[in-house]
N, C-alpha and C positions, 0 to 999 in steps of 0.2 A: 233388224236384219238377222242371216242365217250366224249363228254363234258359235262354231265348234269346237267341241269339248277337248282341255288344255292339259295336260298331266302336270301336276306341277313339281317338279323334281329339277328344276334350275339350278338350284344353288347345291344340290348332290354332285351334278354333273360338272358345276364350274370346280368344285372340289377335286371330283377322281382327276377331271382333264388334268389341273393346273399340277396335281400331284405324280400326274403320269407322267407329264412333260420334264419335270423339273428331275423325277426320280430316272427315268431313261438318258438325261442329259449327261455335262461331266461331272454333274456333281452328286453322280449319283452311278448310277452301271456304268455310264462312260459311251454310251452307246453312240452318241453325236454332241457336238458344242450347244454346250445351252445357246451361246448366240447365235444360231443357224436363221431365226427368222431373221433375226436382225442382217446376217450373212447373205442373203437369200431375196431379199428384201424387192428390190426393182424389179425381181423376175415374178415372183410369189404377186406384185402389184400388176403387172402388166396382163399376166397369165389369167389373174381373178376379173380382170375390166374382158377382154377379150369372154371369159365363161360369162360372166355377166349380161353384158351385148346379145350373147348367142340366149341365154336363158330368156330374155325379155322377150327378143322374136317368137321365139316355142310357145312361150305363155299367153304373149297378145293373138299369137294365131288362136290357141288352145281355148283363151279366155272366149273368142269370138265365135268357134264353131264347135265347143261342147265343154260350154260352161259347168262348174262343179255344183255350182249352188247359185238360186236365183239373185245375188246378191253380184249380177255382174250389169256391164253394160259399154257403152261406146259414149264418147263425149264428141264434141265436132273438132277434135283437133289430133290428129294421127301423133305427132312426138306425147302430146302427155297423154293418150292412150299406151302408147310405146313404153314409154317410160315410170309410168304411172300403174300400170296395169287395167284389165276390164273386168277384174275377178277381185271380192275383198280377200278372199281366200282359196287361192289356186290347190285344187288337191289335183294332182296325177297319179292315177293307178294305187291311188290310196294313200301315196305318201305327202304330206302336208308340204307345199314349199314354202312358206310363208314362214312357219314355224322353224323349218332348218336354215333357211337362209338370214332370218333376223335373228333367231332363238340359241341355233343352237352355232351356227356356224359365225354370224355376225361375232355375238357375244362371247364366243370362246375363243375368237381370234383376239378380240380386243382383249383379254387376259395373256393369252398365251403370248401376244405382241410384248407388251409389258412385263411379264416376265424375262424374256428372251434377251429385248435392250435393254432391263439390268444387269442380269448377269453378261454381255456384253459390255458394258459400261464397267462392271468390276472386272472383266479383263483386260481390256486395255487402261483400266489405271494399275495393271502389274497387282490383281489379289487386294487392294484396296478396295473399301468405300467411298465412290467419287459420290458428291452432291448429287450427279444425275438419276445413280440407282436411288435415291434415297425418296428421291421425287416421284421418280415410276411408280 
């Protein structure tokens, strides 16, 4: 199938992120609580399922009437079309969704998550190292 071409700069990017975060935080400029996602948490979850939902539709419509690359198609079952998608790799307007939704956004949440309820965890044990950071 259609294979398109990947840059590979992952672990740069999980780099500057994890270091922007952490340096813009309190331990750092001060600019907001390193545990904000941790803080934030039910809404940031609720918020991303609602984008999510709404992204699937745009894409299965998209996948279905102007697929990016012949590497799409329709199964006989609308949920795991829906949810599954009909494109292996949705490009819109050039920009790869695939790639920012698993690559860069998936995976940099999962860091920055981890980040956030440590140092979250070392706040409310009052500036300590509790076991939970250590596990993060």
């Amino acid at each position: 199938g259609a294979r398109p071409p990947y840059q590979a700069n992952g672990p740069l990017f999980y780099v500057v992120a994890t270091a922007l975060f952490f340096a813009g935080s309190d331990y750092g400029l001060g600019l907001y609580n390193g545990g904000v996602l941790y803080d934030k948490y039910p809404e940031i979850i609720a918020s991303l399922n609602v984008f999510a939902f709404l992204l699937c539709g745009i894409l299965y419509v998209k996948g279905l009437v102007a697929p990016s690359t012949p590497d799409s198609g329709r199964a006989s079952n609308f949920f795991f079309d829906f949810y599954y998608g009909t494109e292996l790799h949705p490009n819109v307007l050039g920009f790869d969704v695939k790639q920012f939704t698993n690559c860069r956004f998936g995976m940099m949440w999962w860091a920055l998550a981890n980040v956030s309820f440590a140092l979250k965890a070392i706040e409310m044990s009052k500036g300590g190292l509790p076991l939970a950071a250590m596990i993060s």
